[in-house]
C-alpha positions as CSV (number, residue, x, y, z in Angstrom):
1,X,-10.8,-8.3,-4.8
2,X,-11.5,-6.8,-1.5
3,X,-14.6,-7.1,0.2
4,X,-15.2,-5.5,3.9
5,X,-18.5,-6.4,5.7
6,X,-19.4,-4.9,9.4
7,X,-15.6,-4.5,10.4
8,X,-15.3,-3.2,14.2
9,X,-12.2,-2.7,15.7
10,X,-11.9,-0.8,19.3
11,X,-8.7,0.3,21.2
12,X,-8.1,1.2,24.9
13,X,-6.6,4.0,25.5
14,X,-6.3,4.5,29.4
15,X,-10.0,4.6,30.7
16,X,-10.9,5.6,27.2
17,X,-12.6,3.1,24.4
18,X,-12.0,4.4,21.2
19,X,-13.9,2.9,18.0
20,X,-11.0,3.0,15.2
21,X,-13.8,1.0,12.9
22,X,-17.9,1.3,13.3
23,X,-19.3,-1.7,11.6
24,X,-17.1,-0.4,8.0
25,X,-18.1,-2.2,5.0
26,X,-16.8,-1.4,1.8
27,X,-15.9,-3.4,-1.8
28,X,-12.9,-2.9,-4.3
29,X,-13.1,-4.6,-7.7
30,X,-10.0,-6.0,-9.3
31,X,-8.2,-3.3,-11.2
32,X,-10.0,-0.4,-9.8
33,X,-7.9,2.8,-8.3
34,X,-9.4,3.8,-5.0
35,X,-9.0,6.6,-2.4
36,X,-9.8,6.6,0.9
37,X,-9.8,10.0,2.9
38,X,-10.0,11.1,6.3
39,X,-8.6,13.8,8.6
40,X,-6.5,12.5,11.6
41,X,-7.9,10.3,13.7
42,X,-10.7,9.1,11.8
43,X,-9.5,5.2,11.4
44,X,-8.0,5.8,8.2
45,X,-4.4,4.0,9.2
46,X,-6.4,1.0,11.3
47,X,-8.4,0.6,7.8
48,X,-5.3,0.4,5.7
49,X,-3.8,-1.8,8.5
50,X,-6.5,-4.4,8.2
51,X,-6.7,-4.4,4.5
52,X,-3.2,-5.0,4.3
53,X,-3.2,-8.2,6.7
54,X,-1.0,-5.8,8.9
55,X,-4.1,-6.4,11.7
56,X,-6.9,-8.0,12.3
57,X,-10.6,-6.3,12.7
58,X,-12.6,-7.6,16.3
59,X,-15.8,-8.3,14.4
60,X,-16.7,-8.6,10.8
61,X,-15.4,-10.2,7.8
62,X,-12.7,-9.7,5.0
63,X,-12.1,-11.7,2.2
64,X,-9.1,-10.6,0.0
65,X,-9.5,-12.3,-3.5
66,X,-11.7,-14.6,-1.4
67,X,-9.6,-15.4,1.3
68,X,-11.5,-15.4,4.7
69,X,-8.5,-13.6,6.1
70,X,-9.8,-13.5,10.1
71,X,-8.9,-17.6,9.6
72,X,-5.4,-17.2,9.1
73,X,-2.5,-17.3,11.5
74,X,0.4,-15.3,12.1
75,X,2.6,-16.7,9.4
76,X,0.0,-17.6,6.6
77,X,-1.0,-13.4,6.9
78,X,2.7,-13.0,6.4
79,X,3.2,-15.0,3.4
80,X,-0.1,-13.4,2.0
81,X,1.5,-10.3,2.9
82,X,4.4,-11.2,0.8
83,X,2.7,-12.4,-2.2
84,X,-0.3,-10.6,-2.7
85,X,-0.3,-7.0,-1.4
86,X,2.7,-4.3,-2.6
87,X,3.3,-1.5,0.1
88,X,4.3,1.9,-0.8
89,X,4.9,4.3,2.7
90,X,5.3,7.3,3.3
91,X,8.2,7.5,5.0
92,X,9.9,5.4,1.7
93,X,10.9,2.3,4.3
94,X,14.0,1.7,2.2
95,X,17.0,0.3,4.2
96,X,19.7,2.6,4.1
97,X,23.1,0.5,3.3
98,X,21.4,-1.3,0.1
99,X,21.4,-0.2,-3.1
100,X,17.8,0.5,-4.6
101,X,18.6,-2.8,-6.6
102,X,19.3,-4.1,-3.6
103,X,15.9,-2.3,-1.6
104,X,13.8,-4.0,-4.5
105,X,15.2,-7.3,-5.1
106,X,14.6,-7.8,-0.9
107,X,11.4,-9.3,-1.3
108,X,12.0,-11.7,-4.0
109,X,15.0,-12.9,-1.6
110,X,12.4,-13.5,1.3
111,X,10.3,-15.9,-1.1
112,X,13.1,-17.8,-2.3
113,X,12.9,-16.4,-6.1
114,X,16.1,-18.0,-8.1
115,X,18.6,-15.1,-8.4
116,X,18.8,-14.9,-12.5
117,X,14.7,-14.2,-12.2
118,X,14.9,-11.7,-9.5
119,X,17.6,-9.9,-11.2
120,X,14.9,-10.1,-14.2
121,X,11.9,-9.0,-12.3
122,X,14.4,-6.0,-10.7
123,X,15.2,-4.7,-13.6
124,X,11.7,-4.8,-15.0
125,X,10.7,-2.9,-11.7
126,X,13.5,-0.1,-12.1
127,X,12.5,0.3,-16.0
128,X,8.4,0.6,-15.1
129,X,9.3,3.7,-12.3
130,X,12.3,5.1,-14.8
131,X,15.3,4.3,-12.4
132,X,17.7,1.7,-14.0
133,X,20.3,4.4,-14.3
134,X,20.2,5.2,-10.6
135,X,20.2,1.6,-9.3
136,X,23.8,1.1,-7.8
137,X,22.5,4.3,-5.7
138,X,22.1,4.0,-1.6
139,X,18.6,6.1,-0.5
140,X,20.8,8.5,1.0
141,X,22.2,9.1,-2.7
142,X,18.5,9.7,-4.4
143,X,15.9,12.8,-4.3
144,X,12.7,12.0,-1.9
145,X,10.8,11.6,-5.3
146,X,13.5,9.0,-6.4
147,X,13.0,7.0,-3.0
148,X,9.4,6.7,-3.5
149,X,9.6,5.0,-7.0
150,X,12.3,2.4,-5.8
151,X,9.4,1.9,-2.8
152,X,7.4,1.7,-5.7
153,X,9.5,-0.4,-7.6
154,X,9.9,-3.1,-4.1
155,X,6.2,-2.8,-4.0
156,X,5.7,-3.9,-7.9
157,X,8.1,-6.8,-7.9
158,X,6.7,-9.5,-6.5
159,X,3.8,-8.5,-8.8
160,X,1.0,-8.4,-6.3
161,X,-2.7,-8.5,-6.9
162,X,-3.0,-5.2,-4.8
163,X,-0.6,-1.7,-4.5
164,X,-1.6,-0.2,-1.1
165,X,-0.1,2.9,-0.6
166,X,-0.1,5.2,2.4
167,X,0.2,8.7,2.2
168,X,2.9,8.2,-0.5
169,X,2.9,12.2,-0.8
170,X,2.8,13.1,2.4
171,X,7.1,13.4,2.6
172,X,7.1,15.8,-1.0
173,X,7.0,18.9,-2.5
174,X,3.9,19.5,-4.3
175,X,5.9,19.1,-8.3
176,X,7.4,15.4,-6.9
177,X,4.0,14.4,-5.7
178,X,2.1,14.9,-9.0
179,X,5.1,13.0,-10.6
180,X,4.5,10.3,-8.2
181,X,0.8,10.2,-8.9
182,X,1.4,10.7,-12.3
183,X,3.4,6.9,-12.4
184,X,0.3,5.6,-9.8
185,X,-2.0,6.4,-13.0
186,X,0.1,4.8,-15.3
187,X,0.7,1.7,-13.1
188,X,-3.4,1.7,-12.9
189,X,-3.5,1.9,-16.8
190,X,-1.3,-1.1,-17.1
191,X,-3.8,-2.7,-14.9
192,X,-2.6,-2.7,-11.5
193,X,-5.2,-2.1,-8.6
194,X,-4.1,0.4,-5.6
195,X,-5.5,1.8,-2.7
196,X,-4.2,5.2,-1.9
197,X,-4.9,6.0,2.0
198,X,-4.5,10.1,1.9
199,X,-5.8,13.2,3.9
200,X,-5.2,15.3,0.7
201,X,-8.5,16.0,-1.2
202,X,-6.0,16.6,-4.4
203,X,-4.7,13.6,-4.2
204,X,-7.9,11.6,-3.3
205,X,-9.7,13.1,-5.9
206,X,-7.0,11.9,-8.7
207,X,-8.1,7.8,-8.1
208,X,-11.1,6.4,-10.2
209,X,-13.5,6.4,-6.4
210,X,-13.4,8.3,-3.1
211,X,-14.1,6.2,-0.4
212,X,-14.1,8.6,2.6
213,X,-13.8,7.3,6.5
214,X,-14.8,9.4,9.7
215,X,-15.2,8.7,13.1
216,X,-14.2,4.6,12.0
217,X,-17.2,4.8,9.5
218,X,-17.2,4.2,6.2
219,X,-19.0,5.6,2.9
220,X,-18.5,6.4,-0.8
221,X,-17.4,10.0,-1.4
């Protein structure tokens, strides 16, 4: 599904060139559950950034279920964006004056999904994180765990090909977190493939492979 070869990516930083990615090559097969580690700093967030279409690598390749992605504009990395990667933050990213129906069902909206099948595909979402009850609920109304699985829920709906999920710990006590991963193993049971960006060696070592990054380098754990 994803398949890295020699990325480079370099940033400026006042008289400073700093190499977020060092010729980085990695693969993901379809359906696998993947970690990738590293301590601040290490390229970990420019890595997640270019696997999720988010940015662009200076040299190198990516294909995304074949996709030379470096050939795309602007708006086709959108759409593929929209269609084929789910995004689960850490931060939850949920808009605070909709509903968690409402949070979910966004994304459908954006690709023009008829309403009686993204009411369908909603409600499918709330059941798979165990939320239907709490639907009608604003973010404000819902425990930090809660938020997560309607970001979980937005990410599952428009039934991507990939969950990429960053630091979606990071915000919770220890108990919510190992519910959270707890629903990432059964969404990886049921077939889904994710990529789980994390600084936690818990948490890393809960996905199928460690992929670890340092110093914008990349190598199996």
């Amino acid at each position: 599904m994803i398949e890295l070869n020699n990325l480079c990516k370099t940033y400026e930083i006042g008289d400073d060139t700093v190499r977020a990615l060092d010729h980085a090559s990695l693969c993901i097969e379809d359906g696998e559950f993947v970690s990738i580690i590293g301590p601040s700093g290490s390229g970990k967030s420019t890595l997640m950034n270019v696997i999720g279409c988010l940015d662009v690598a200076d040299e190198g390749t990516y294909l995304l279920d074949g996709m030379p992605i470096e050939e795309f504009s602007d708006d086709e990395l959108a759409r593929i964006r929209n269609e084929k990667i789910g995004f689960v933050f850490q931060n939850f990213n949920l808009l605070s004056k909709l509903s968690a129906q409402e949070n979910i069902e966004l994304p459908l909206v954006y690709q023009q999904i008829p309403k009686q099948e993204r009411k369908r595909r909603v409600d499918e979402a709330l059941d798979r994180v165990a939320l239907r009850k709490r639907k009608n609920h604003r973010p404000m109304e819902l425990s930090g765990g809660q938020q997560q699985r309607v970001a979980i829920a937005r990410a599952l709906v428009t039934k991507p090909s990939l969950i990429l999920a960053d630091e979606p710990t990071g915000n919770l006590d220890s108990k919510t977190g190992d519910e959270i991963m707890t629903l990432f193993h059964e969404l990886h049971d049921q077939g889904n493939t994710i990529v789980l960006i994390t600084h936690d060696e818990k948490v890393a070592d809960q996905a199928e492979r460690k992929i670890r990054i340092l110093d914008g380098k990349v190598f199996d754990a």
